[in-house]
MDTraj code that builds the backbone (N, CA, C; nanometers):
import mdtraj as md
import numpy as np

residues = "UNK UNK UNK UNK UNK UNK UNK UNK UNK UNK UNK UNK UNK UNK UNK UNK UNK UNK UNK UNK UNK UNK UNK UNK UNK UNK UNK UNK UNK UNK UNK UNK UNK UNK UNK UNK UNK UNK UNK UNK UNK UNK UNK UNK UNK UNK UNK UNK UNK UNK UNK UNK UNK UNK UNK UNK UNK UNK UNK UNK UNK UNK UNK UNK UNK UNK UNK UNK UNK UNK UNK UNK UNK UNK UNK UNK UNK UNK UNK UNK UNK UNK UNK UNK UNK UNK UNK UNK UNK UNK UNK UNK UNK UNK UNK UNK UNK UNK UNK UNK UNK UNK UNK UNK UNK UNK UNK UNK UNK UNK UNK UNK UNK UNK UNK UNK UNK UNK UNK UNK UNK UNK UNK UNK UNK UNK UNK UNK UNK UNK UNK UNK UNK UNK UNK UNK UNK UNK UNK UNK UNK UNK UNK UNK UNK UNK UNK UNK UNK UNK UNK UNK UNK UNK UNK UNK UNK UNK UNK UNK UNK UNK UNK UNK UNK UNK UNK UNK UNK UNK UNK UNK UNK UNK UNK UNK UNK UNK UNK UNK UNK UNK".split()
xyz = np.array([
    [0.0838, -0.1173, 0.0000],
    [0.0000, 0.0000, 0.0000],
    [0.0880, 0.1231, 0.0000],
    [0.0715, 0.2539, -0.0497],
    [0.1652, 0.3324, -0.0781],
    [0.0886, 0.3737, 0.0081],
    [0.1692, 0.4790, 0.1075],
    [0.1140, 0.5827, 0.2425],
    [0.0736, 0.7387, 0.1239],
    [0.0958, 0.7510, 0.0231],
    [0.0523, 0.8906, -0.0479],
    [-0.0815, 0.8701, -0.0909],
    [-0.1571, 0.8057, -0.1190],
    [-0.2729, 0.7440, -0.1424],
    [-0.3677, 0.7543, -0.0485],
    [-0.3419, 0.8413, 0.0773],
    [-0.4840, 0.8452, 0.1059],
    [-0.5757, 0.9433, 0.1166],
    [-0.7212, 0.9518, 0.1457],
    [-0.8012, 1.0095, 0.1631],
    [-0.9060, 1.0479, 0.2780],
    [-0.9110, 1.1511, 0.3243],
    [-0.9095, 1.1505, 0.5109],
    [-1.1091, 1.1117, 0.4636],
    [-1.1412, 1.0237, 0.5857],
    [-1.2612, 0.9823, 0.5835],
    [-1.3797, 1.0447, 0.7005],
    [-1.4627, 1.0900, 0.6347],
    [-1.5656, 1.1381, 0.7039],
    [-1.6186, 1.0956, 0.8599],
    [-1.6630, 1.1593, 0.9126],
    [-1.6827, 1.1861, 1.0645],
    [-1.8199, 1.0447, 1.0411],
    [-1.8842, 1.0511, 0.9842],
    [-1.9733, 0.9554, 1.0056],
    [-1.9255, 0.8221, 0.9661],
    [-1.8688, 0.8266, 0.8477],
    [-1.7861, 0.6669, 0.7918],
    [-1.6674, 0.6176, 0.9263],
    [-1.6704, 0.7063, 0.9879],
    [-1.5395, 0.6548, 1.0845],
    [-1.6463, 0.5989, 1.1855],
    [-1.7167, 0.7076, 1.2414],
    [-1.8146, 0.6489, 1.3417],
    [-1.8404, 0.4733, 1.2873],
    [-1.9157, 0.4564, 1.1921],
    [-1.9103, 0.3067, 1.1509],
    [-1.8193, 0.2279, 1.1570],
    [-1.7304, 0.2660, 1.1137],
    [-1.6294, 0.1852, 1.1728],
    [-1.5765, 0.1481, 1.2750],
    [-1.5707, 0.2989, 1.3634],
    [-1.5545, 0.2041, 1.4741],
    [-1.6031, 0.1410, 1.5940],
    [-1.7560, 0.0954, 1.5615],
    [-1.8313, 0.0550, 1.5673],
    [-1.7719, -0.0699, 1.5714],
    [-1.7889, -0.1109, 1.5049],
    [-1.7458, -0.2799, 1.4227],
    [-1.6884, -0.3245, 1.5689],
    [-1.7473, -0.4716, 1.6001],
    [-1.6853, -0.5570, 1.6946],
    [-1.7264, -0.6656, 1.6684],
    [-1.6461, -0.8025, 1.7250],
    [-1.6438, -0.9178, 1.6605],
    [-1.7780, -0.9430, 1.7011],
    [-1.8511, -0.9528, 1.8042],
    [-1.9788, -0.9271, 1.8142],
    [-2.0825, -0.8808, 1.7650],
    [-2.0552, -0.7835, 1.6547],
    [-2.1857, -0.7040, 1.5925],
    [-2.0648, -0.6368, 1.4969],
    [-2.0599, -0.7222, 1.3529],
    [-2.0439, -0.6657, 1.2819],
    [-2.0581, -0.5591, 1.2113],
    [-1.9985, -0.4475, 1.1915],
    [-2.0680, -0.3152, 1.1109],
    [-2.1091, -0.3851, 0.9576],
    [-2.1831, -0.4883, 0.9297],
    [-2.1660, -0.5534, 0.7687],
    [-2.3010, -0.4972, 0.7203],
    [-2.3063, -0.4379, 0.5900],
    [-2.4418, -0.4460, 0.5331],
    [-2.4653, -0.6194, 0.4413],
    [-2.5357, -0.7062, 0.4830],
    [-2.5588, -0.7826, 0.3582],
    [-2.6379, -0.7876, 0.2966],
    [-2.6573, -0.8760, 0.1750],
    [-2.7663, -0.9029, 0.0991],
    [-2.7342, -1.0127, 0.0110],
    [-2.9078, -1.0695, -0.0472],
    [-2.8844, -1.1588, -0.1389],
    [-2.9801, -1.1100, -0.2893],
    [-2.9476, -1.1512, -0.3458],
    [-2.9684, -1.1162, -0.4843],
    [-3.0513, -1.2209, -0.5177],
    [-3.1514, -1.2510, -0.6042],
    [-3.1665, -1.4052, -0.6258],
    [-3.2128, -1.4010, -0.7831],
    [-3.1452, -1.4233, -0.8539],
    [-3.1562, -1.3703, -1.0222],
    [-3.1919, -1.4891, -1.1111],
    [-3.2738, -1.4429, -1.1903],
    [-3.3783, -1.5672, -1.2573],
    [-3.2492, -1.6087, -1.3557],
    [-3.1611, -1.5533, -1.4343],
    [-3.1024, -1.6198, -1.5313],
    [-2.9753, -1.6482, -1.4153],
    [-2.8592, -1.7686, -1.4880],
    [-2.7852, -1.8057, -1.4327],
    [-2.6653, -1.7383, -1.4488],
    [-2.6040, -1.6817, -1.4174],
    [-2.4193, -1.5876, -1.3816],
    [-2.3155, -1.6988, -1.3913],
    [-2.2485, -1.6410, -1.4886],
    [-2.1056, -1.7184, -1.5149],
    [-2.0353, -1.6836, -1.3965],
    [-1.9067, -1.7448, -1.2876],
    [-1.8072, -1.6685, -1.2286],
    [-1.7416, -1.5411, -1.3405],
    [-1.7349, -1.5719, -1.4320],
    [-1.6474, -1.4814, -1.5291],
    [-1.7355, -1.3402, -1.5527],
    [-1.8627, -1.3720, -1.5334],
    [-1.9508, -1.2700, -1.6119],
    [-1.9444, -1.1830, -1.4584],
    [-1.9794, -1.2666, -1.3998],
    [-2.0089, -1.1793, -1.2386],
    [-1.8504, -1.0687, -1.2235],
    [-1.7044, -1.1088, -1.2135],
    [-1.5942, -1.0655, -1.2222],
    [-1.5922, -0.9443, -1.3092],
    [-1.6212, -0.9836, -1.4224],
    [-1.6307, -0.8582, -1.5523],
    [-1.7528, -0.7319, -1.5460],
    [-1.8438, -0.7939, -1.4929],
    [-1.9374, -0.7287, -1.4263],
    [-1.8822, -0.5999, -1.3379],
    [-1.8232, -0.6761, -1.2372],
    [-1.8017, -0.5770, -1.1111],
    [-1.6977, -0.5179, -1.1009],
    [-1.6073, -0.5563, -1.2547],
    [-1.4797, -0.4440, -1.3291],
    [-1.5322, -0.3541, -1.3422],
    [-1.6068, -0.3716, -1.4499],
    [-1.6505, -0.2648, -1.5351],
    [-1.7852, -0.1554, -1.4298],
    [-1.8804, -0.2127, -1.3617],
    [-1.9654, -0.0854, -1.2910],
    [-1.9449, -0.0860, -1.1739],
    [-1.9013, -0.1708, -1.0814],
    [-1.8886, -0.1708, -0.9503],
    [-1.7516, -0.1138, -0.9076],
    [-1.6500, -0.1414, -0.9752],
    [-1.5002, -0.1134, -0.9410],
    [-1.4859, 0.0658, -1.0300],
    [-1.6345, 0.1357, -1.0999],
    [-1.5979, 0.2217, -1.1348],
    [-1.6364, 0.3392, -1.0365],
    [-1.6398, 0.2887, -0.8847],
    [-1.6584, 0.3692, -0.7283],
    [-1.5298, 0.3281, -0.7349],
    [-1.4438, 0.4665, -0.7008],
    [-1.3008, 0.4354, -0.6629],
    [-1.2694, 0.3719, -0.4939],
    [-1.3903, 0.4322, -0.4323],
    [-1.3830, 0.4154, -0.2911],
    [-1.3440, 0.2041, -0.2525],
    [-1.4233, 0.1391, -0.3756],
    [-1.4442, 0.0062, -0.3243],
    [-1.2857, -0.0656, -0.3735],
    [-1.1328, -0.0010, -0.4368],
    [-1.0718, -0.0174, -0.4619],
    [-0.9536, 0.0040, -0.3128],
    [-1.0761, 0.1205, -0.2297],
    [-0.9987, 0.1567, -0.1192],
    [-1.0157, 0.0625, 0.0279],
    [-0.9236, 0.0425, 0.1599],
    [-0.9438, 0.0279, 0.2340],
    [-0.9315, 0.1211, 0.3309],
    [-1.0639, 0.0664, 0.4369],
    [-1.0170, 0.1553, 0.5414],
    [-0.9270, 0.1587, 0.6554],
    [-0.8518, 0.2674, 0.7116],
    [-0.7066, 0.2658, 0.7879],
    [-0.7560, 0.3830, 0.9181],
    [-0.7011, 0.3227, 1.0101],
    [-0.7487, 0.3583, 1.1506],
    [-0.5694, 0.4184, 1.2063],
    [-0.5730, 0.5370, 1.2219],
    [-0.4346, 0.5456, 1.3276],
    [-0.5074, 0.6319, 1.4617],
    [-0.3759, 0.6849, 1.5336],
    [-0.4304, 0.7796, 1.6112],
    [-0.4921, 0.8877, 1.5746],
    [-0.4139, 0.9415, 1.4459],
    [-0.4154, 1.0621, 1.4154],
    [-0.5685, 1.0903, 1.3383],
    [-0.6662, 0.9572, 1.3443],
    [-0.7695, 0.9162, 1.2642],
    [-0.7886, 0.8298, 1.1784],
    [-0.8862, 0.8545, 1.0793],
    [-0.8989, 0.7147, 1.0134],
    [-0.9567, 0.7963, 0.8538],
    [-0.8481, 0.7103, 0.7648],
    [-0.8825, 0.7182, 0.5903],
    [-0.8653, 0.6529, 0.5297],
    [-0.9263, 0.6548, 0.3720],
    [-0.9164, 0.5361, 0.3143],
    [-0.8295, 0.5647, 0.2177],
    [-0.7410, 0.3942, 0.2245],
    [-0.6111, 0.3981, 0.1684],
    [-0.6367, 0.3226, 0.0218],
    [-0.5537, 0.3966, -0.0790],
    [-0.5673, 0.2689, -0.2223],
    [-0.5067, 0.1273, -0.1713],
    [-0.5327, 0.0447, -0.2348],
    [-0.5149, -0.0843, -0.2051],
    [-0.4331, -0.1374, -0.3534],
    [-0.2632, -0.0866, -0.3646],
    [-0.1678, -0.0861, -0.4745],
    [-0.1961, -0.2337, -0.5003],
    [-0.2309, -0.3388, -0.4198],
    [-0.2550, -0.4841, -0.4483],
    [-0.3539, -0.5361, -0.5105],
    [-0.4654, -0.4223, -0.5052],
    [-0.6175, -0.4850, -0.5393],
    [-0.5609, -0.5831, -0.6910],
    [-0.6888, -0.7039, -0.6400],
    [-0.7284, -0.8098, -0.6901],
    [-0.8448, -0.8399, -0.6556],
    [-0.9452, -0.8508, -0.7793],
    [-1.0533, -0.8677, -0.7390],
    [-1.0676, -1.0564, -0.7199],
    [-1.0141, -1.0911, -0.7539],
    [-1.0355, -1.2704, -0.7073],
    [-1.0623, -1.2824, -0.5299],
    [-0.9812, -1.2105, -0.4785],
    [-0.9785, -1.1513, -0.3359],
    [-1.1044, -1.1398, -0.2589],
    [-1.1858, -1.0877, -0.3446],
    [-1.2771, -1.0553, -0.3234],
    [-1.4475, -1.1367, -0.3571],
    [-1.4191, -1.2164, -0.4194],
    [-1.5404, -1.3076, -0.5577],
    [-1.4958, -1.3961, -0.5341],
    [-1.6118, -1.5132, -0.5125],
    [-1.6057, -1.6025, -0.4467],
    [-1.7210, -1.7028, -0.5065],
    [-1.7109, -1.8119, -0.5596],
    [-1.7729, -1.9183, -0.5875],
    [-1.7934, -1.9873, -0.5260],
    [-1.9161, -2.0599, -0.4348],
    [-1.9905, -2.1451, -0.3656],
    [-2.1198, -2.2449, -0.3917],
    [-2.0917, -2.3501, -0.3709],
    [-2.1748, -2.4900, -0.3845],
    [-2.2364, -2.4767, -0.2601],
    [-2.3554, -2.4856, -0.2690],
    [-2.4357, -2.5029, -0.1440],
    [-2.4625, -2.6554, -0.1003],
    [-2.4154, -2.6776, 0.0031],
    [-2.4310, -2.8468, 0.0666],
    [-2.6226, -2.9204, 0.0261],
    [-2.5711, -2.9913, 0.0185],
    [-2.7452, -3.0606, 0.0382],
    [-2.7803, -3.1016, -0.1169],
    [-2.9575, -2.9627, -0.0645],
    [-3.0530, -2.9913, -0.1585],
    [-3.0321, -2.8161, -0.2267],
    [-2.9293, -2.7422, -0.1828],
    [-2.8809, -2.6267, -0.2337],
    [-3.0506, -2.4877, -0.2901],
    [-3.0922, -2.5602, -0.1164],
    [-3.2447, -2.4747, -0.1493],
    [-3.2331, -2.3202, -0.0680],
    [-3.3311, -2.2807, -0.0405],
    [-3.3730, -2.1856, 0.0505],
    [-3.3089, -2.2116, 0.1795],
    [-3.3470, -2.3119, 0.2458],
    [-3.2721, -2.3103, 0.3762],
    [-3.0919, -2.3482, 0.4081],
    [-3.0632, -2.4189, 0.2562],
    [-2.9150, -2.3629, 0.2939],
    [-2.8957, -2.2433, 0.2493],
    [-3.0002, -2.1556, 0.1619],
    [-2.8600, -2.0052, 0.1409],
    [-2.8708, -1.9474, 0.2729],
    [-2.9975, -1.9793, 0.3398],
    [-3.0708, -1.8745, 0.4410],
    [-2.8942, -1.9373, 0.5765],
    [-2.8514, -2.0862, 0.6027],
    [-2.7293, -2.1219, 0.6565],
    [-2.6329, -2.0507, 0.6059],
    [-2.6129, -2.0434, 0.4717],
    [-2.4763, -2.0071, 0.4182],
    [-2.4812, -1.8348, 0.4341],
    [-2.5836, -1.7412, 0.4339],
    [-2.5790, -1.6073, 0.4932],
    [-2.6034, -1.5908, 0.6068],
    [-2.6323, -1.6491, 0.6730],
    [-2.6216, -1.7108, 0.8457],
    [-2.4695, -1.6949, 0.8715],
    [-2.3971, -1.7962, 0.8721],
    [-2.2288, -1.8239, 0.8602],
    [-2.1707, -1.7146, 0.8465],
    [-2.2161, -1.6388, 0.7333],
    [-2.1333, -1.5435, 0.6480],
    [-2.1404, -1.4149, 0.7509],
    [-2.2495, -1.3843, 0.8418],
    [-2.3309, -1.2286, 0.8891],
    [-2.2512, -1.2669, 1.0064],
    [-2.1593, -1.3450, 1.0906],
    [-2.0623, -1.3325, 1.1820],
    [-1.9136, -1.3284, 1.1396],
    [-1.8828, -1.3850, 1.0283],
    [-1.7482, -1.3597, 0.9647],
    [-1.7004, -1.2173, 0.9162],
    [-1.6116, -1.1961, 0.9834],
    [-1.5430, -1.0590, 0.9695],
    [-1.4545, -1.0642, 0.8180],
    [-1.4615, -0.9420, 0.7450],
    [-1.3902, -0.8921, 0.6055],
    [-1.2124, -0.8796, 0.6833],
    [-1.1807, -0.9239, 0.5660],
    [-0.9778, -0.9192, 0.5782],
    [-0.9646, -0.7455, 0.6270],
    [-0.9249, -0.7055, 0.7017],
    [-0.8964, -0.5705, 0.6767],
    [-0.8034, -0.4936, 0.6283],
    [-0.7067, -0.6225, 0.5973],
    [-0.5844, -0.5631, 0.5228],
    [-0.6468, -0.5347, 0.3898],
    [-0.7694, -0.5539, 0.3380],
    [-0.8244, -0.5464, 0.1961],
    [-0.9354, -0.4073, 0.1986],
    [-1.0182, -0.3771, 0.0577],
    [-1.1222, -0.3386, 0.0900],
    [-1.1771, -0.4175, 0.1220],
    [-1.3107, -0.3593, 0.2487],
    [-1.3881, -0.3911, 0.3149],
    [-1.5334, -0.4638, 0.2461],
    [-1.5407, -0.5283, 0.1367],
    [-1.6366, -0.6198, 0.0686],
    [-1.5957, -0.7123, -0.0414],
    [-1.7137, -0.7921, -0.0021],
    [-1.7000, -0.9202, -0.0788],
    [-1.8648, -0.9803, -0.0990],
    [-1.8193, -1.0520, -0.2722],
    [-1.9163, -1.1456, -0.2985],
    [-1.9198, -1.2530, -0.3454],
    [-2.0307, -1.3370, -0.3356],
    [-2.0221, -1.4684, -0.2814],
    [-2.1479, -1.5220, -0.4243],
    [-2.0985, -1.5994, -0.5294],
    [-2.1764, -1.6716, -0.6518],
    [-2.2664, -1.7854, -0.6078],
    [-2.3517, -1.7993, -0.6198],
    [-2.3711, -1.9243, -0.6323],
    [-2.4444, -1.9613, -0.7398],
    [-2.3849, -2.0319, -0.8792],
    [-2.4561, -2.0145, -1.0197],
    [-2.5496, -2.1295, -1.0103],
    [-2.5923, -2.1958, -0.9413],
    [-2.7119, -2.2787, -0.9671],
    [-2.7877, -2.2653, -0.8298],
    [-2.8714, -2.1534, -0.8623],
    [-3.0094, -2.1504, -0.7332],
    [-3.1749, -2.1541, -0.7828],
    [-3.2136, -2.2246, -0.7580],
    [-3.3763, -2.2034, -0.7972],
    [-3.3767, -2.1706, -0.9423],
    [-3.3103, -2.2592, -1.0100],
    [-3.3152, -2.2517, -1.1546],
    [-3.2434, -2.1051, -1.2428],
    [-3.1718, -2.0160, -1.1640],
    [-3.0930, -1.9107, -1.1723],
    [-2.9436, -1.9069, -1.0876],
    [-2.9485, -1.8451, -1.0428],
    [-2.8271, -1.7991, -0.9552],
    [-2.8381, -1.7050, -0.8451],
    [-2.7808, -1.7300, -0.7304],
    [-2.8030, -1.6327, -0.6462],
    [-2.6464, -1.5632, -0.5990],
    [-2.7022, -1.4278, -0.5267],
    [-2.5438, -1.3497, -0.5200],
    [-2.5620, -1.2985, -0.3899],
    [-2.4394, -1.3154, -0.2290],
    [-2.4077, -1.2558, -0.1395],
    [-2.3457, -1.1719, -0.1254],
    [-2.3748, -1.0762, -0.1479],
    [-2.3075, -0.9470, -0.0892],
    [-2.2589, -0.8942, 0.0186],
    [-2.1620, -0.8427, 0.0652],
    [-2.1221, -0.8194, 0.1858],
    [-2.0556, -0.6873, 0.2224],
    [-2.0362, -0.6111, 0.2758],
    [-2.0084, -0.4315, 0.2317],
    [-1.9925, -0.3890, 0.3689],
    [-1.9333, -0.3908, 0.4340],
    [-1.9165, -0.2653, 0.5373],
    [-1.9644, -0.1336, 0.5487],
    [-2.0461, -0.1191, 0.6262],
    [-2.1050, -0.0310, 0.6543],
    [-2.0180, 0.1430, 0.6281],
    [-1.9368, 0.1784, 0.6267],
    [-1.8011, 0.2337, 0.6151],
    [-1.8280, 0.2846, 0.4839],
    [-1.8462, 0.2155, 0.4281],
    [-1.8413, 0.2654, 0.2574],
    [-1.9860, 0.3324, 0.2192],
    [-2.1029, 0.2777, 0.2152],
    [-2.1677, 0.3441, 0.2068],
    [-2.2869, 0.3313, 0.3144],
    [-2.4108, 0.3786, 0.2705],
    [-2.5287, 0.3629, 0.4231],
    [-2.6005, 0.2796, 0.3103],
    [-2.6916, 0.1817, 0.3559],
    [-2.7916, 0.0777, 0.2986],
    [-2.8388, 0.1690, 0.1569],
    [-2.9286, 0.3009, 0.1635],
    [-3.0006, 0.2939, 0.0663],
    [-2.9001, 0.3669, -0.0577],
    [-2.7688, 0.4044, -0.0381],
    [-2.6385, 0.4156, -0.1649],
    [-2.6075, 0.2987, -0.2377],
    [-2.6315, 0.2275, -0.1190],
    [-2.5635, 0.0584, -0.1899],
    [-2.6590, 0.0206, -0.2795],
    [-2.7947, 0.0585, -0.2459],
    [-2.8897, -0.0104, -0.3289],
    [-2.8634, 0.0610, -0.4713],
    [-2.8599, 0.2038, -0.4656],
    [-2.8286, 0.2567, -0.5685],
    [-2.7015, 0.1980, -0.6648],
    [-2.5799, 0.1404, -0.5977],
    [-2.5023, 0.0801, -0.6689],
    [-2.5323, -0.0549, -0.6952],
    [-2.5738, -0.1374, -0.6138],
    [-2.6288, -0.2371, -0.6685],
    [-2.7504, -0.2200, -0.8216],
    [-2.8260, -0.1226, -0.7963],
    [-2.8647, -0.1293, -0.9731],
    [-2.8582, -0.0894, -1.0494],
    [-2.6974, 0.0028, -0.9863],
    [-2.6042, 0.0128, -1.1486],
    [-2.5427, -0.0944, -1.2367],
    [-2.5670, -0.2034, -1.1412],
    [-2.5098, -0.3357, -1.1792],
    [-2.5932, -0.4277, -1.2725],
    [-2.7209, -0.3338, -1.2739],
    [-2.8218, -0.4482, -1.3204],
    [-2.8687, -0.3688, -1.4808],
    [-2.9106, -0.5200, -1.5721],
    [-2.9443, -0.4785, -1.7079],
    [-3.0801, -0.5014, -1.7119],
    [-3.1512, -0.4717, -1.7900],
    [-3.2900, -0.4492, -1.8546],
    [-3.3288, -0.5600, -1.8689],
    [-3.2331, -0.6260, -1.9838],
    [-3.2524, -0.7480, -2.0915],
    [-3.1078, -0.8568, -2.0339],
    [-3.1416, -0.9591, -2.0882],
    [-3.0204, -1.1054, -2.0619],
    [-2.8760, -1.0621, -2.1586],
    [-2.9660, -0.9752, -2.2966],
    [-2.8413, -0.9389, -2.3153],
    [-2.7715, -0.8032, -2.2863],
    [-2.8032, -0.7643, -2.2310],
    [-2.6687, -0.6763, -2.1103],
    [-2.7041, -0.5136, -2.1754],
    [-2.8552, -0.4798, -2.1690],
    [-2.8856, -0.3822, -2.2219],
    [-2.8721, -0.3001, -2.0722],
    [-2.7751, -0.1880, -2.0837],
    [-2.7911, -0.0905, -1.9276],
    [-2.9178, -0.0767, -1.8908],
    [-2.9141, -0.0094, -1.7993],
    [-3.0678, 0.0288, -1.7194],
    [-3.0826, 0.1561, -1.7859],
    [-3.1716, 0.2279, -1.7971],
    [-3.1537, 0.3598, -1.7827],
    [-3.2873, 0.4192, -1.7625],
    [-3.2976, 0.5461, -1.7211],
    [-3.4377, 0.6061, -1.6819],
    [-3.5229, 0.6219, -1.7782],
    [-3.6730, 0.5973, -1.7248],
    [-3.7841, 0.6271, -1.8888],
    [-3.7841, 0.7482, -1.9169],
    [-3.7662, 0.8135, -1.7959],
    [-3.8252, 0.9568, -1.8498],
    [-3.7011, 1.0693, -1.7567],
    [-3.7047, 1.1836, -1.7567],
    [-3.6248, 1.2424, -1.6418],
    [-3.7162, 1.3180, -1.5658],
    [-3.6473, 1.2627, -1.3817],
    [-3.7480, 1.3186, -1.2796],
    [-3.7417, 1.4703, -1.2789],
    [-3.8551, 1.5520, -1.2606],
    [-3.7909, 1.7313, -1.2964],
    [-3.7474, 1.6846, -1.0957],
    [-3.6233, 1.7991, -1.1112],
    [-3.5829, 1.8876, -0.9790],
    [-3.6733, 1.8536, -0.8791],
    [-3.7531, 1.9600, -0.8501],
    [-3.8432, 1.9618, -0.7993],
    [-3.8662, 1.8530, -0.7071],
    [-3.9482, 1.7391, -0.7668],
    [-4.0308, 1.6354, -0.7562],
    [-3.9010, 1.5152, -0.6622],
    [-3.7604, 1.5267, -0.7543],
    [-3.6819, 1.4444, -0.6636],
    [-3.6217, 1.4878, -0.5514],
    [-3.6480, 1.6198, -0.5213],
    [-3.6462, 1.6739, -0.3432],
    [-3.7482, 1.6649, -0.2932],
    [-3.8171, 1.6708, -0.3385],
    [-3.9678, 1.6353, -0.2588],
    [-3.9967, 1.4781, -0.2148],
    [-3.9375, 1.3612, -0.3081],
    [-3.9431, 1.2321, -0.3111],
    [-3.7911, 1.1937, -0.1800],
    [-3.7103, 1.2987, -0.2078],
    [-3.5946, 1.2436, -0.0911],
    [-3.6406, 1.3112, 0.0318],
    [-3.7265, 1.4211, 0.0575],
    [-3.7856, 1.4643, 0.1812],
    [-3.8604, 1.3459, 0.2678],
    [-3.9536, 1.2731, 0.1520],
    [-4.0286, 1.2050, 0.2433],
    [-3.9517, 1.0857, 0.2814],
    [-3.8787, 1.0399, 0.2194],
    [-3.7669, 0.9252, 0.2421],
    [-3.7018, 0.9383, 0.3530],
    [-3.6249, 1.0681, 0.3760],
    [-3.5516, 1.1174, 0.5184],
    [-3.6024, 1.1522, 0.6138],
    [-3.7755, 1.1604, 0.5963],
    [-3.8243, 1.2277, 0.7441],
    [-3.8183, 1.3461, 0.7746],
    [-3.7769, 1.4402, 0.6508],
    [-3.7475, 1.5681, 0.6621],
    [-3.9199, 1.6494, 0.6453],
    [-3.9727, 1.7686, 0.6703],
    [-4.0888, 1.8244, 0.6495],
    [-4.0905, 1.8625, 0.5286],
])
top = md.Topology()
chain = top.add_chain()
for i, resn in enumerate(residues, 1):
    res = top.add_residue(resn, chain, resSeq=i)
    for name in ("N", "CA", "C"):
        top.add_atom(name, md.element.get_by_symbol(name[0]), res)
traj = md.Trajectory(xyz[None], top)
């Protein structure tokens, strides 16, 4: 890790962090459960190309006295991170519901960035995907936002994009009621 690389981290992202105890993970998770089936390769190339284009998820986070920022990670490898899994059994509902069980007490490497995901290409006639994210990086409803930058329209890999554009207006008024704000 080069020490010139970093970036001093916000008063609230630190709070999350240091939070985190082996007891109560700071982890956001989730599962995905996707009707068509995901190559390992496609999932990897995937999360090159829209997920790895947040510089932050390239970063880890670094705790001294002097505070806490997030450092580039000169090593990143995403294999590190992506992870292929066979579910034991009958590879139904109640093992993913075990295998994200397992996963929601296991602590992230911290010598790395702080997330990881977890394939599993044969679920319920699709594929399902574990996600795992430290709270640190973003708050639940950002992630969601990056999570469906990840997602296409069509099987063949048509982007998402908006039908129409929200005016001004209407999307402060729609994030007011979301935040509880008047």
């Amino acid at each position: 890790m080069s020490g010139n690389q970093r970036e001093r981290m916000s008063s609230v992202d630190t709070a999350w962090l240091r939070m985190d105890r082996p007891s109560n993970l700071m982890m956001i998770s989730g599962v995905l459960i996707l009707r068509e089936r995901v190559t390992f390769a496609r999932l990897k190339k995937t999360l090159t190309d829209r997920f790895l284009r947040f510089e932050r998820f390239r970063k880890r986070p670094l705790q001294t006295p002097a505070g806490s920022s997030w450092q580039t990670d000169d090593e990143f490898d995403i294999a590190n991170h992506v992870e292929r899994v066979a579910l034991p059994g009958r590879a139904g509902k109640a093992e993913l519901e075990a295998f994200v069980s397992a996963l929601a007490g296991t602590p992230l490497d911290p010598a790395r960035p702080l997330w990881q995901f977890h394939l599993i290409e044969r679920f319920d006639g699709g594929s399902a995907l574990v996600v795992r994210i430290h709270h640190c990086y973003a708050d639940g409803i950002a992630l969601i936002q990056v999570m469906l930058s990840m997602t296409d329209v069509t099987a063949r890999g048509s982007l998402r994009a908006p039908k129409r554009r929200v005016p001004a207006r209407a999307a402060r008024a729609s994030l007011s009621l979301v935040s509880g704000s008047p």
